[in-house]
C-alpha positions as CSV (number, residue, x, y, z in Angstrom):
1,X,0.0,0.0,0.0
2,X,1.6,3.3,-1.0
3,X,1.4,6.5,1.4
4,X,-0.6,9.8,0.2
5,X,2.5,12.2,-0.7
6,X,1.4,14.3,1.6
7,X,2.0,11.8,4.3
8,X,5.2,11.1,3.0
9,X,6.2,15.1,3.4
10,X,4.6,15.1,6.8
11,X,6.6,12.0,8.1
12,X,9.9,13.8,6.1
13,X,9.3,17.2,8.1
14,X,8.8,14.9,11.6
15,X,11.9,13.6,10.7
16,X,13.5,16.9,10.6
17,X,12.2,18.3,12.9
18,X,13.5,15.1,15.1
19,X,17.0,16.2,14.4
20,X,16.6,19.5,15.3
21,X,14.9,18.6,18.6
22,X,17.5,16.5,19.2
23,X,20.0,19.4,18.7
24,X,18.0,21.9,20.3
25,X,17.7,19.4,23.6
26,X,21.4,19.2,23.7
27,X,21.6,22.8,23.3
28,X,19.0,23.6,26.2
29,X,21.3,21.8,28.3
30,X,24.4,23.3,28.0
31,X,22.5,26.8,27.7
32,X,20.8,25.9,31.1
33,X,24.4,24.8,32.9
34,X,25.5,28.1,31.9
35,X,22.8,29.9,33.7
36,X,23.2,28.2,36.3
37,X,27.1,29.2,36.6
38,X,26.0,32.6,35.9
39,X,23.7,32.8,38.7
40,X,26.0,31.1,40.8
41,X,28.3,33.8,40.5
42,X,25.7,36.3,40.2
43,X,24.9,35.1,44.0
44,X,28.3,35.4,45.2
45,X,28.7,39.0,43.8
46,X,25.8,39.9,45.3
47,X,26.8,38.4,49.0
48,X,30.3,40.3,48.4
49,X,27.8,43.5,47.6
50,X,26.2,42.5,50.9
51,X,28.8,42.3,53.4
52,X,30.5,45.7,51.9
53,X,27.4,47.4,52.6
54,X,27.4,46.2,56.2
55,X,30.8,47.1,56.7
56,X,30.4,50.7,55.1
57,X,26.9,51.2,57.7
58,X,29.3,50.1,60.5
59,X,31.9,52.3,59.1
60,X,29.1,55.3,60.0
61,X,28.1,54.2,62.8
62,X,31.6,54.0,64.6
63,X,32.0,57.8,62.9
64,X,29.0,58.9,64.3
65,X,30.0,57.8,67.4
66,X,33.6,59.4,67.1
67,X,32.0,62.4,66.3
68,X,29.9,62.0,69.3
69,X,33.5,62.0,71.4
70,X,34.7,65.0,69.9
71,X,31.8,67.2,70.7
72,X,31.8,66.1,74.6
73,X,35.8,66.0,74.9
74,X,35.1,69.7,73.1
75,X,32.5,70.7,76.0
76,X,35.2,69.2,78.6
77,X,37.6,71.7,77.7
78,X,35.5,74.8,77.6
79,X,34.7,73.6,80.9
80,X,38.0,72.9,82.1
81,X,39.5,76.2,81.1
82,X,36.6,78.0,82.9
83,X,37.9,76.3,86.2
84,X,41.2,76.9,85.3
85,X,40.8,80.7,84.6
86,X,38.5,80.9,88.1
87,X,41.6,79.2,89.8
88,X,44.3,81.3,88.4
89,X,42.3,84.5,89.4
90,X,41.7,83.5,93.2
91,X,45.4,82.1,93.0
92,X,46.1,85.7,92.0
93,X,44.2,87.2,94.6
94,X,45.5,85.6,97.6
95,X,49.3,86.2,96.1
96,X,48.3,89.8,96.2
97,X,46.8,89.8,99.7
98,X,50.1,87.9,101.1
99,X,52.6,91.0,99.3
100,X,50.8,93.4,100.4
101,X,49.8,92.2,104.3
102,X,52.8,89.8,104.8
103,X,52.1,86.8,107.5
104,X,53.3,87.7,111.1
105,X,55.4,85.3,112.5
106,X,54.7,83.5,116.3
107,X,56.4,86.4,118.4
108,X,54.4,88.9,116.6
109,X,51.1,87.5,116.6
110,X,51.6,87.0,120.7
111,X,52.6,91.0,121.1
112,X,49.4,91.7,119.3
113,X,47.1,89.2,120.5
114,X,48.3,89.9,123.8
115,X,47.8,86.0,124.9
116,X,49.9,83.5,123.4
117,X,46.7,80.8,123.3
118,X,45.0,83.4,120.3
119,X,49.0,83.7,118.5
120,X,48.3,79.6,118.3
121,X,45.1,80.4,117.1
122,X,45.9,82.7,114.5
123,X,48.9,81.0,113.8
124,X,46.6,77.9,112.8
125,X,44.8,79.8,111.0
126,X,47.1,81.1,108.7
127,X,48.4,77.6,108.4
128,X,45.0,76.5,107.2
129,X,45.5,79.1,104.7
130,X,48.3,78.2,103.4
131,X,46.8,75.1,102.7
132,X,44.2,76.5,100.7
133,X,46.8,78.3,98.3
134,X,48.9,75.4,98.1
135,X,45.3,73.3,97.1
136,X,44.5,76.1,94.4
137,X,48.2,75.4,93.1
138,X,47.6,71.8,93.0
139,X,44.0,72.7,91.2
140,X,45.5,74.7,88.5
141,X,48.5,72.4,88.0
142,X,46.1,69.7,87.6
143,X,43.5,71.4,85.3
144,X,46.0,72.1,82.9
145,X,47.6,68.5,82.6
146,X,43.3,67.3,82.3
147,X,43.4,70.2,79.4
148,X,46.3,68.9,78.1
149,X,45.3,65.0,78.3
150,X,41.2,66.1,76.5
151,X,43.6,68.7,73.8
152,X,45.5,64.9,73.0
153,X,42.2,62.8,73.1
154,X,40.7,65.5,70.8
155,X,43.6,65.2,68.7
156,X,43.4,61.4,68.4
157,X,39.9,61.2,68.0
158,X,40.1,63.5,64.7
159,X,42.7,61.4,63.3
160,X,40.5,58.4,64.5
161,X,37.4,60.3,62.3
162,X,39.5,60.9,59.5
163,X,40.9,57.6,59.1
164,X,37.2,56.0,59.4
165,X,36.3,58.3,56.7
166,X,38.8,57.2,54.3
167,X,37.7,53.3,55.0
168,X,34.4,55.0,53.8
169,X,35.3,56.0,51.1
170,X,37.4,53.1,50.1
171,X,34.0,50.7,50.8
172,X,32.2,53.2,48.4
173,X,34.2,52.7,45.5
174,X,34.0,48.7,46.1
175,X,30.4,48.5,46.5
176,X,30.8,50.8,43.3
177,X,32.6,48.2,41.6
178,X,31.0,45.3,42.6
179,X,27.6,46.4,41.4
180,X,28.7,47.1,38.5
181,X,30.3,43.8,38.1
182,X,26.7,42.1,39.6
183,X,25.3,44.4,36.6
184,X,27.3,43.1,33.5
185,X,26.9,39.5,35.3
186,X,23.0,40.1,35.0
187,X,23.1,41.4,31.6
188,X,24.8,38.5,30.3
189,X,22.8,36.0,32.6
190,X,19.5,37.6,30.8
191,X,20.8,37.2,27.2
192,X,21.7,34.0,28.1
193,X,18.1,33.2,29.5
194,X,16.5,34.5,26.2
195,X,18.8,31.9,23.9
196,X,17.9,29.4,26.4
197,X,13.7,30.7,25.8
198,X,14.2,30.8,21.6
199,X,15.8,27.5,21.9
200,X,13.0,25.6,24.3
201,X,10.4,26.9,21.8
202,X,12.0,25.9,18.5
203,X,12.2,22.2,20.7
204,X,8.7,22.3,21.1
205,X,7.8,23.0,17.8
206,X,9.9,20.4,16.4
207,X,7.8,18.2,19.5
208,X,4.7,19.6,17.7
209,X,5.5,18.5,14.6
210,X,6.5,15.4,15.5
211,X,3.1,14.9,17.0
212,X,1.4,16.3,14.1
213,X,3.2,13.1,12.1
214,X,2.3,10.2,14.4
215,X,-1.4,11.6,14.1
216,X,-0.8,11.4,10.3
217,X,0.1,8.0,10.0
218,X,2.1,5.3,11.4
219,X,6.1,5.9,11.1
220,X,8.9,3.2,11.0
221,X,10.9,5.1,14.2
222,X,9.9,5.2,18.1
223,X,10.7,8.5,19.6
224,X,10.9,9.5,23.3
225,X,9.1,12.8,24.4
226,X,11.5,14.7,26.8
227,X,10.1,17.8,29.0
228,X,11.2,20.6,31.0
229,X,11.4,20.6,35.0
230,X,9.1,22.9,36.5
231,X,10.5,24.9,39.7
232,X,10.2,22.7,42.9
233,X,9.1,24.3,46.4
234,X,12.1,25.9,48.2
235,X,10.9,25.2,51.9
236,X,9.7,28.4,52.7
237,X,6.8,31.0,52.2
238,X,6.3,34.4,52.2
239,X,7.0,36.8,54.9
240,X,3.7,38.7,55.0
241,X,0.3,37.2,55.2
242,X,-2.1,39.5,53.1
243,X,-2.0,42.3,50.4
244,X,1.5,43.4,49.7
245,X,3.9,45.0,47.3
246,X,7.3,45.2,46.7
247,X,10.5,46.0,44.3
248,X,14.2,45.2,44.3
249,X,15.4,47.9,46.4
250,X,18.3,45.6,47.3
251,X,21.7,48.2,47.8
252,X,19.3,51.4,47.5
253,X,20.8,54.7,49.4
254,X,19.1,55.2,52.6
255,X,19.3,58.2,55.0
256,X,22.6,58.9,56.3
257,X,24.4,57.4,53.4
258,X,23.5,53.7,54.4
259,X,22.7,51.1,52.1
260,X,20.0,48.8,52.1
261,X,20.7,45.9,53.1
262,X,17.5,43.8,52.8
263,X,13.9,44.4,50.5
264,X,11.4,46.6,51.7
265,X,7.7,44.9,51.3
266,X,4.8,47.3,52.0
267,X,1.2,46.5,53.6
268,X,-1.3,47.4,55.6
269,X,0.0,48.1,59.5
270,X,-1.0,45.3,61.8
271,X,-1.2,43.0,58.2
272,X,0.3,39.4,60.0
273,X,3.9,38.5,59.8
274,X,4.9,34.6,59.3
275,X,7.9,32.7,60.1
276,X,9.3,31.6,56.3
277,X,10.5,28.4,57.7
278,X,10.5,26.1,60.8
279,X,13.5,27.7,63.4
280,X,14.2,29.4,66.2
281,X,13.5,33.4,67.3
282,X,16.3,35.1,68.7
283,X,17.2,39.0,69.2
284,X,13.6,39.4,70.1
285,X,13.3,43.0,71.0
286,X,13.9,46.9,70.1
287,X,16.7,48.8,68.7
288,X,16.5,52.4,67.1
289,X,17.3,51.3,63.5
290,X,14.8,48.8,63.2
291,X,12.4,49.2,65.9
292,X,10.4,46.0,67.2
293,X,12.6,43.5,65.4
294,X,13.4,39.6,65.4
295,X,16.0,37.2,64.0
296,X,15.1,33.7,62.7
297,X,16.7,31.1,62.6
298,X,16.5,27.7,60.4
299,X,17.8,24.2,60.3
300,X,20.2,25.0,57.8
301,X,22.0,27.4,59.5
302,X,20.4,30.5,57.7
303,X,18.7,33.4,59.4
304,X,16.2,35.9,58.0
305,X,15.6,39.4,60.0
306,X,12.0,41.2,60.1
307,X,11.8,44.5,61.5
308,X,9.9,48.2,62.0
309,X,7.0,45.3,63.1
310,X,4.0,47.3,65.3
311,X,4.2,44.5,67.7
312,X,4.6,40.9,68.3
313,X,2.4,37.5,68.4
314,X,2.1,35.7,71.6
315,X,4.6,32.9,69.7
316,X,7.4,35.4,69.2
317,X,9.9,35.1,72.6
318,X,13.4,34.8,73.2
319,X,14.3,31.2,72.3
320,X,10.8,30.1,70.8
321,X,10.7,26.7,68.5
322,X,8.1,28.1,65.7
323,X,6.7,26.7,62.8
324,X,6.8,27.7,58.9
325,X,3.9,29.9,58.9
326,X,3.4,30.3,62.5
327,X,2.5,34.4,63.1
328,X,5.1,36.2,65.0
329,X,4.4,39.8,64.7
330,X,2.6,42.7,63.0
331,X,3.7,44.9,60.0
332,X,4.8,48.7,61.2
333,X,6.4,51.6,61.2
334,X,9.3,51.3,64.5
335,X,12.3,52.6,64.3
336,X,13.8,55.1,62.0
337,X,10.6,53.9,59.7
338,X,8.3,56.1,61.5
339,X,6.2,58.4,59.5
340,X,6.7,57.0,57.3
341,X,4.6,53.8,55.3
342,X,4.5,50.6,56.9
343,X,6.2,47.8,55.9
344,X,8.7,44.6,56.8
345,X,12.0,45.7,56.2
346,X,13.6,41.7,55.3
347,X,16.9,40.5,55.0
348,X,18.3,36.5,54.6
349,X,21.5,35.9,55.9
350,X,22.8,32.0,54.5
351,X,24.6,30.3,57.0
352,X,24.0,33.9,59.4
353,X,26.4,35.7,57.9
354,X,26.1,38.3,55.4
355,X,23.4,39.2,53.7
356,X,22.4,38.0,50.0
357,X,20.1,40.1,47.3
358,X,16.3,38.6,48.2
359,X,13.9,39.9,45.5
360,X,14.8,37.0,43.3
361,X,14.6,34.7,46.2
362,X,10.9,35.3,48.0
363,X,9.5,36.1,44.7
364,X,8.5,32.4,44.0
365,X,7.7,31.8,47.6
366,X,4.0,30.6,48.1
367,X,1.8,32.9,49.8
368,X,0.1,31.7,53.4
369,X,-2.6,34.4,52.6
């Protein structure tokens, strides 16, 4: 029995487009190693971005607290030459008072006194006196060596400032750097992605055809269908529970020249806050920067930080075993965030130590709400 021809060009186009798959499928899987590499090292530059951006806020912080010393060792020596100026003048005084009435010695003070129980007296007296001047002496000698010892400290903590600022600076230019190295990374990674999207579809049309074929008619080859993995569940879910938005603020200047070291997601204050994974809570508490804030903890070593919460859940305490999706506080405004619009400022530290870039992270993490 002969085949209509336009089987037979159906059946030739499946086999072609067999080939092709073929090719394409070998292609997708080199394209898709390479992706992964890039976002490998896509995730390293941005945990090297992360811990320069914590050392540059630390870098302010110790400033700001240098600058702190100078303004009180400043105040201590206004202060300290006021005494010292009050000293010298009553120093002065009393030099003038002894040149001008000179003290009497024993014999005299009896002749005048006219017993020689008041000369002991006065003669005690004028010893107690004596004292007094040689305690002003002492004073002045030793407000001057404090003056000199705050003019030294004042000195050092400038240099101290000055050197802090250059380590500044210095972190600057390498968070500068390393961004822009994240940047290229991502550009790449992306054109990357999109060859890896052109080839999965010209795999699927050679698929289609193939299907189209078998449909046709019979064919003399067996061919085996191969598909893409689908994203598997990562373990955790997302940090709020209810109506939310957020961006990739990740790095973004903050007030005081910080940088931010987490992503900011908005909702509604009092909007529930969920533990993203089974853990521990530590650091359960208030600090100026970040208000009512908590650390968590997970099996695996990493720990995720919520803060500027309104309050916590009865399960958030010091120590507490919670599960993933257990609530353990309230979306806010603490901390420097008030006034401003509520939200959960987030950050996930792998293995607790610096943090990494989490927009691309809890983007795919299923909602509890």
């Amino acid at each position: 029995m002969r085949l209509p021809r336009r089987l037979i060009a159906v059946a030739a186009a499946a086999a072609l487009a067999i080939s092709a798959a073929t090719a394409a499928g070998q292609s997708l899987s080199a394209k898709r190693e390479d992706v992964r590499r890039l976002e490998a090292e896509l995730a390293g530059l941005d945990a090297r971005a992360g811990a320069a951006a914590a050392a540059h806020n630390a870098a302010l912080e110790r400033l700001h607290a240098l600058r702190q010393r100078i303004a009180t060792t400043r105040r201590q020596i206004v202060g300290t030459r006021r005494d010292a100026a009050e000293a010298r003048q009553t120093l002065a005084k009393r030099l003038v008072a002894v040149y001008v009435t000179p003290q009497p010695d024993l014999t005299e003070l009896v002749l005048r006194s006219g017993s020689l129980s008041d000369a002991m007296d006065a003669q005690d007296l004028l010893s107690r006196v004596a004292q007094v001047d040689a305690g002003t002496v002492a004073a002045v000698r030793r407000r001057r060596a404090r003056l000199e010892a705050l003019r030294a400290e004042l000195g050092a903590a400038r240099a101290e400032a000055d050197r802090a600022a250059e380590r500044r600076r210095k972190q600057r230019d390498e968070i500068l750097r390393i961004t822009a190295a994240r940047r290229k990374v991502l550009s790449g990674a992306r054109a990357e992605l999109r060859e890896l999207v052109a080839e999965e579809r010209r795999r699927q049309r050679a698929l289609a055809l193939l299907r189209q074929a078998q449909a046709a008619g019979p064919s003399s080859g067996s061919y085996q269908q191969t598909s893409v993995a689908g994203v598997g569940s990562t373990g955790q879910v997302f940090p709020v529970a209810g109506p939310n938005r957020f961006g990739d603020d990740w790095l973004a200047g903050r007030a005081g020249g910080r940088l931010h070291q987490g992503i900011d997601i908005f909702a509604t204050s009092g909007t529930p806050l969920v533990a993203v994974a089974d853990g521990s809570l530590f650091r359960v508490g208030y600090n100026g920067l970040g208000g009512w804030r908590l650390w968590l903890g997970d099996g695996a070593g990493t720990t995720y930080y919520y803060a500027h919460l309104s309050s916590f859940s009865p399960a958030a305490s010091e120590g507490a075993q919670v599960a993933r999706g257990t609530v353990i506080g309230f979306v806010g405004a603490s901390g420097d965030a008030q006034g401003g619009s509520p939200h959960l400022h987030f950050e996930i530290h792998p293995g607790g130590g610096g943090p990494v870039r989490p927009f691309p992270i809890i983007a795919g993490w299923p909602r509890t709400a």
